[in-house]
C-alpha positions in Angstrom: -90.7 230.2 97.4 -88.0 231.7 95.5 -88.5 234.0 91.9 -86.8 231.0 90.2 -89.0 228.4 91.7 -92.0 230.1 91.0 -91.2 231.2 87.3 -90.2 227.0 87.1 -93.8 226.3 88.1 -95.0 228.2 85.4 -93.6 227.0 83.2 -94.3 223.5 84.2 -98.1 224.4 84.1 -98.1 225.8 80.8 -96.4 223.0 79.4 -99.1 220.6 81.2 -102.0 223.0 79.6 -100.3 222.7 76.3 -100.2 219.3 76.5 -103.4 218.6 77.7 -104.7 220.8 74.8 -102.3 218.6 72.3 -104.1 215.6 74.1 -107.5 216.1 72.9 -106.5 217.2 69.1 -104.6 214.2 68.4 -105.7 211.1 71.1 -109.2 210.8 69.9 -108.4 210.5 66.8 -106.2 208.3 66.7 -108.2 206.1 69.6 -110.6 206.1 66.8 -108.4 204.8 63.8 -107.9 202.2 65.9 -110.3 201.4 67.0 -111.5 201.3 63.5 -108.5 199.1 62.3 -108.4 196.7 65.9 -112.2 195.9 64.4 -111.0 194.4 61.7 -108.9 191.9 63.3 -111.8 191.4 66.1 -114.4 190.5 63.3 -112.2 187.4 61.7 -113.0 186.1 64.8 -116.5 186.6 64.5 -116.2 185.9 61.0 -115.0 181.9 61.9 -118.9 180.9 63.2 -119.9 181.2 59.9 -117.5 181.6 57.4 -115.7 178.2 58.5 -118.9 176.2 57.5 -119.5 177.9 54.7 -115.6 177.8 53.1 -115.3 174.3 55.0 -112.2 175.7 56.8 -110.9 173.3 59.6 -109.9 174.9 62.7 -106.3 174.1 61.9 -106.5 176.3 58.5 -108.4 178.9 59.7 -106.0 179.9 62.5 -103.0 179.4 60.2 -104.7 181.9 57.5 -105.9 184.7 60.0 -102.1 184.1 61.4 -100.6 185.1 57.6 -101.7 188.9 58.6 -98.8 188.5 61.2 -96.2 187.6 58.5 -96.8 190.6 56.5 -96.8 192.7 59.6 -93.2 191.7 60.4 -91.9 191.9 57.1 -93.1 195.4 56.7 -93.5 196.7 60.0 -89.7 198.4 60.3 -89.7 199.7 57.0 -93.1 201.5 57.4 -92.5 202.9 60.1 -88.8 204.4 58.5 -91.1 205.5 55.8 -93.4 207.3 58.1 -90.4 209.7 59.2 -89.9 210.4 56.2 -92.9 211.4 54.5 -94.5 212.3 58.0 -97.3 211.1 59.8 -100.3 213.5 58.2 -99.7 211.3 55.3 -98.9 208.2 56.1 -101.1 207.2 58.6 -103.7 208.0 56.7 -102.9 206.2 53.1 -102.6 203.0 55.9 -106.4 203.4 56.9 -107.1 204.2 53.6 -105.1 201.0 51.8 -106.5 199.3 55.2 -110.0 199.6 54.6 -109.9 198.4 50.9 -107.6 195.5 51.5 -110.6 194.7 54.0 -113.3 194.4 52.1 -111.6 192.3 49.8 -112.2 188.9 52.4 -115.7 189.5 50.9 -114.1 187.6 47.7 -112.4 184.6 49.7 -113.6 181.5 48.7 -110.4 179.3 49.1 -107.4 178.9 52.0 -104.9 180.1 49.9 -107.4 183.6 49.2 -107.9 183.7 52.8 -104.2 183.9 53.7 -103.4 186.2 50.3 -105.5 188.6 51.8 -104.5 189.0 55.3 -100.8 188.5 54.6 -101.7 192.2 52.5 -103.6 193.2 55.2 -100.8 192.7 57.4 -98.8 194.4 54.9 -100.5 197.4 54.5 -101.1 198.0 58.6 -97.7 197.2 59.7 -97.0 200.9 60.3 -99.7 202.3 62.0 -99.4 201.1 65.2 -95.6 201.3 66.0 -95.6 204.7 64.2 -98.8 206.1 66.8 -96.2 205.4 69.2 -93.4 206.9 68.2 -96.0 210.3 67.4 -97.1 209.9 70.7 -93.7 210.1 72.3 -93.0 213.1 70.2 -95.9 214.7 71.7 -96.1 214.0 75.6 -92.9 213.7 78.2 -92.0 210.6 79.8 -94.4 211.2 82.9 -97.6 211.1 81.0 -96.6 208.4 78.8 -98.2 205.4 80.6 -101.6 207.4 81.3 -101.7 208.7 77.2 -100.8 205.3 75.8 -103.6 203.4 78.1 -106.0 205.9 76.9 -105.1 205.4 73.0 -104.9 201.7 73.8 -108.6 201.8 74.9 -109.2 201.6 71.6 -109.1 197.8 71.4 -111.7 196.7 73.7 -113.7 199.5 73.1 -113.6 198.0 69.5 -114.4 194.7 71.3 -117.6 196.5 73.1 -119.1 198.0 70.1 -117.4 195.6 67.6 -118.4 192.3 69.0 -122.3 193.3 69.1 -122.0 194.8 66.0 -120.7 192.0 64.3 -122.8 189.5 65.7 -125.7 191.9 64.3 -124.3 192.1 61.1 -124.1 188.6 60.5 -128.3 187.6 61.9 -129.0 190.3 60.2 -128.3 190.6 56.5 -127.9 186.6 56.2 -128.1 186.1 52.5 -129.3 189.6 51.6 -127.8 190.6 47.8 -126.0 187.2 46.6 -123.8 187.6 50.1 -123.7 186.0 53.6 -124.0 187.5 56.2 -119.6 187.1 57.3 -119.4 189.0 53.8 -121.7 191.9 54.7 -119.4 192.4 57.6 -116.7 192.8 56.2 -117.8 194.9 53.9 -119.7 197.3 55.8 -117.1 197.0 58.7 -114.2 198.3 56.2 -116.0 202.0 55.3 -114.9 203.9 58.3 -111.2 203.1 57.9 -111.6 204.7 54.5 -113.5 207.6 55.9 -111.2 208.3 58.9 -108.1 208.1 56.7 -109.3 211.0 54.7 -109.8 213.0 57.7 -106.4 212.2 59.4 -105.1 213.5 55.7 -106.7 216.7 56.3 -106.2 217.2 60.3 -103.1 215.6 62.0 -100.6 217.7 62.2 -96.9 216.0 61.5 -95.1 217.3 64.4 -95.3 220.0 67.2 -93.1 222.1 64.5 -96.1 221.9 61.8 -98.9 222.4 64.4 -100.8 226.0 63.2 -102.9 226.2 66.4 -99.6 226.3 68.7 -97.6 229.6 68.5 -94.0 229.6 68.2 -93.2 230.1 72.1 -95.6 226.9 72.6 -93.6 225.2 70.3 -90.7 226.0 71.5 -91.7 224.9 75.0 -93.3 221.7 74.4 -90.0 220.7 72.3 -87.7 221.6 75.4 -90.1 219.6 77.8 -89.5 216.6 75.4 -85.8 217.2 74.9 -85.3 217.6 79.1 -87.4 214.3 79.0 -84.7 212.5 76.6 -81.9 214.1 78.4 -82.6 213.2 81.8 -82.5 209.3 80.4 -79.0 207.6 81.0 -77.2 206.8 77.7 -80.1 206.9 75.5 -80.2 204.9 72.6 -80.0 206.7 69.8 -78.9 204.9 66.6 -80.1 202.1 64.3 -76.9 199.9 65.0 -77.1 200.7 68.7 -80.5 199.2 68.8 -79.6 196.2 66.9 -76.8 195.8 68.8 -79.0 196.3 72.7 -80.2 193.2 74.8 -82.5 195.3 76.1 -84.2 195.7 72.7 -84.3 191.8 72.2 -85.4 191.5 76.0 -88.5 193.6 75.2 -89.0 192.0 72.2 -89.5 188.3 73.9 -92.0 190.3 76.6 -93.8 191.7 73.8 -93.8 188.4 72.2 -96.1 186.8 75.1 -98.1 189.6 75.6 -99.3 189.1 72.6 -99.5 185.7 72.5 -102.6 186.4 74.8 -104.1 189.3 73.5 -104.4 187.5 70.5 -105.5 184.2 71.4 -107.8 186.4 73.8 -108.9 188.2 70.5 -109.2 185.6 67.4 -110.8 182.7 70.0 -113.2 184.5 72.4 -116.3 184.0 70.1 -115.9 180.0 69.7 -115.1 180.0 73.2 -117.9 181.7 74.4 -119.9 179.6 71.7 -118.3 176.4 73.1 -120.1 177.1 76.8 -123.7 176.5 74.6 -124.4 179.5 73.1 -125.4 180.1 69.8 -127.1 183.1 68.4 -124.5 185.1 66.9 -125.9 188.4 68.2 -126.1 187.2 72.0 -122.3 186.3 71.4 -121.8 189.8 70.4 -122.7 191.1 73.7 -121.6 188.3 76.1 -118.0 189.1 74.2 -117.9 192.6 75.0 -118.3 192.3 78.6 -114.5 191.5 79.2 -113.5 194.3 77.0 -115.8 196.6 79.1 -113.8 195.0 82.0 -110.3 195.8 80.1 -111.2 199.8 79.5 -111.6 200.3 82.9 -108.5 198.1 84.3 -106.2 199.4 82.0 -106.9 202.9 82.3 -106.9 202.5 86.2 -103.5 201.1 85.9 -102.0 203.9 83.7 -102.8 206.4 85.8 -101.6 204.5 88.8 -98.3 203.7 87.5 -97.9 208.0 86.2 -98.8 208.8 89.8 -96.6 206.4 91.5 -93.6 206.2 88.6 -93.5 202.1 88.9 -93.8 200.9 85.7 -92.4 196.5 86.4 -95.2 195.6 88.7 -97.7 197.7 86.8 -97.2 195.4 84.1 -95.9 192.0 86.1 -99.7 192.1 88.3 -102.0 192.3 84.9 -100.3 189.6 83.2 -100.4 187.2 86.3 -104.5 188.3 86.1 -104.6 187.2 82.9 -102.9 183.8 83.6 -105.1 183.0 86.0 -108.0 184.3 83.9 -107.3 181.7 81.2 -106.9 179.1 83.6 -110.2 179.4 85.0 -111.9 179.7 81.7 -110.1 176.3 80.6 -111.6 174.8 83.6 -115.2 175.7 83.1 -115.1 175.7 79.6 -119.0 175.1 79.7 -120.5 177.1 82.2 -121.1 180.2 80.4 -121.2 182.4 83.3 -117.9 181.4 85.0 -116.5 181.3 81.5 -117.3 184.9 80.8 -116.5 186.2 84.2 -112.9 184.2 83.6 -112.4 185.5 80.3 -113.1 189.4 81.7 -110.6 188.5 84.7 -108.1 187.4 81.4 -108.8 190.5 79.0 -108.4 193.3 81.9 -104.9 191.2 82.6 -103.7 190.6 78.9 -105.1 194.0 77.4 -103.6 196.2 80.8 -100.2 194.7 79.7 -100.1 196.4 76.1 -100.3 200.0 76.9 -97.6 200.2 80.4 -95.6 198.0 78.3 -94.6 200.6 75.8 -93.7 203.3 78.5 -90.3 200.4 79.4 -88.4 200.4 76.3 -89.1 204.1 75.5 -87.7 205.0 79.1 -84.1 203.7 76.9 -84.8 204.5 73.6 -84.3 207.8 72.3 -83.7 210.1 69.3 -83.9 208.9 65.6 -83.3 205.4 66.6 -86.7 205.3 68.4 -88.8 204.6 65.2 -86.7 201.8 64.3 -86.4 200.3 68.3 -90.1 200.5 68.6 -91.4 199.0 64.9 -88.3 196.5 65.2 -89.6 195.3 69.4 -93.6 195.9 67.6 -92.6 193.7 64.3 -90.9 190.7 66.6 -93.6 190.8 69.2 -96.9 190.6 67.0 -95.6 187.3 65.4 -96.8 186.0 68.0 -100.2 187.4 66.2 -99.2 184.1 63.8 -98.0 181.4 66.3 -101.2 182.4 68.6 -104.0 181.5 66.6 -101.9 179.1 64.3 -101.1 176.6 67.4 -104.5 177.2 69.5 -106.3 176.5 66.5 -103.7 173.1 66.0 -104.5 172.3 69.6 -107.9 172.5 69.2 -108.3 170.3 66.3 -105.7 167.8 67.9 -107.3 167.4 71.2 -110.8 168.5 70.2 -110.8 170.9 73.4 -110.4 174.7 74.2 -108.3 173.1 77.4 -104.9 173.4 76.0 -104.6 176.5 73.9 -105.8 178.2 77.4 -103.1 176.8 79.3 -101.0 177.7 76.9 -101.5 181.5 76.5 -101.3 181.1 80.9 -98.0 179.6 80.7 -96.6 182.4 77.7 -98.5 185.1 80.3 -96.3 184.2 83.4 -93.2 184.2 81.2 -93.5 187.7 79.9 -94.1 188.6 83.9 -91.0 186.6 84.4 -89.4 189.1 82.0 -90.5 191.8 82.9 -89.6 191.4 86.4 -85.6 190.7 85.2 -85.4 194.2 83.9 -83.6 196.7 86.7 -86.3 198.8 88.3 -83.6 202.4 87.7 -83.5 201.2 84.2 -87.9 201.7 83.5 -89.0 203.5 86.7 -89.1 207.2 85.9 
């Protein structure tokens, strides 16, 4: 092996230390915001056993007013995340948990539809940054080649909010009942909205903005870690690079409509598991809890598996085309044995390792193209369109539910959306994602 080999190795390990040692400053904290923040989406699900009887919500308006959050999310979502690059990270991300956990305490004072959707269109408002702006950080931080592996990771953060949140929930709500002049959906809430106020303050104080702000890397490690990431951008083929460029790309639009169905599922996975797991003749809230977080357990392990298999092997299409197939058939199954609760749950853990495996090895296609300044606004403008579907999801299962008076046809629905975003995904050139 020649001097200039050897010295290249070296250099190649030292960035790999340095980004290993970048991994455990900044993933596990932000795994935890979002976790954090993913809980309060998980819990209006929970929140439907009771508060729908209570409120006298039909299945029609409660999906419509938990799909509001969605509108705000779009509106806002591009902006936010422009904002972010502007004022930096440190900041930003943590006036969103902040704002976040506040806004989410306020369902504690719903008491009509309109309040309901008033509140989680602000909701929606006020998180519409965080996640596409964790992405864009993230990219900043680790090359190309680690992206899959670091985004499953940070992405584990929503069924392991589904693991502890689900129980937790449940708990809440048997628990507390009527304690203090509130039920028990209200306590959750509530207590369920602290840590997004707590964890906020300590991003404030410890994320750093950049590699160029980080105090506990020294200049020659900042300097490295920036060329690794600049290599990793130049080695991409006509990146994009500008706001009207991305406008302008198919590609963009493309990855949008993928996004679109992915999330279809995740969220009619999400906002409907409790009723459905309710609907197979179960009824303590706390044993719905647990029987819900077994197909999230399922989803940690799938989707981490997958990331590092699609680093190892550089294949992102059929990481992402074989999950969302699994989750098809997952929501098939559960649709036909929507009352035995054992197939149902072994179904639904079948459909959340598919649909939640999809999210993370998504994000590692259009970032292979997108590149420079322009990738803030590619990824909140692909995150914004995409997570509408957080609207149409639990708008139309709920509709189809109270039309045909059956789970049946909101899970063949979020099948069909499944094998379409595989069909997309499959369309895209393998040179184009595949480094």
């Amino acid at each position: 092996m020649s001097s200039a080999q050897i010295n290249s190795r070296t250099v190649s390990d030292r960035a790999s230390a340095l980004c290993a040692k970048a991994f455990w400053r900044i993933v596990p904290l932000l795994m935890a915001c979002y976790t954090v923040s993913y809980l309060n989406r998980i819990n209006v699900g929970f929140a439907k056993l009771q508060m729908s009887v209570s409120l006298g919500f039909s299945e029609s308006v409660f999906g419509l007013g938990a799909g509001v959050f969605f509108i705000g999310y779009f509106l806002f979502g591009l902006p936010s995340n422009l904002m972010m690059q502007r004022f930096g990270a440190r900041r930003w991300i943590g006036c969103i948990m902040i704002l976040w956990g506040v806004t989410s305490s306020a369902f504690v004072f719903v008491r009509t539809p309109v309040q309901f959707g008033i509140v989680g269109f602000l909701l929606g408002t006020v998180e519409a940054g965080f996640y596409p702006g964790v992405i864009v950080y993230l990219a900043s931080w680790f090359p190309s080649r680690q992206r899959a592996r670091i985004l499953a990771l940070f992405m584990s953060a929503i069924p392991l909010a589904g693991i502890f949140g689900n129980p937790l929930s449940g708990w809440i709500i048997d628990t507390f009942g009527s304690s203090a002049h509130l039920l028990g959906w209200q306590w959750m809430f509530l207590i369920e909205a602290i840590p997004a106020v707590l964890l906020g303050a300590v991003v404030m104080f410890t994320l750093d903005d950049s590699i160029g702000s980080a105090k506990w890397l020294t200049n020659a490690d900042k300097q490295l870690l920036c060329s690794e990431i600049e290599a990793d951008t130049a080695r991409h083929d006509a990146p994009t690079t500008h706001l009207s460029a991305v406008i302008k790309d198919r590609r963009v639009w493309l990855m949008s409509f993928i996004y679109f169905a992915f999330i279809v599922g995740q969220y009619g996975l999400t906002f409907w598991m409790p009723t459905l797991i309710h609907g197979t003749g179960v009824r303590e809230n706390t044993r719905i809890g647990w029987l819900s977080a077994i197909p999230f357990l399922c989803a940690v392990v799938a989707m981490n598996l997958c990331g590092r298999s699609a680093d190892v092997n550089r294949e992102r299409r059929w990481h992402v085309i074989i999950p969302a197939l699994v989750g098809a058939v997952g929501f098939v199954v559960a649709a036909s044995f929507s009352h035995n609760t054992v197939v149902s749950v072994v179904a639904l853990s079948l459909a959340a390792a598919g649909v939640l495996t999809c999210a993370p090895l998504f994000w590692s296609l259009p970032t292979s193209f997108l590149a420079g300044t322009a990738a803030a606004a590619g990824v909140a403008i692909i995150n914004s369109i995409g997570n509408l579907a957080g609207f149409v999801s639990p708008s139309l299962i709920g509709y189809l539910r109270d039309l045909t008076h059956s789970s049946q046809s909101g899970m063949y629905f979020l099948a069909s959306i499944m094998v379409a975003g595989a069909i997309g995904v499959w369309v895209i050139p393998a040179k184009l994602v595949n480094r």
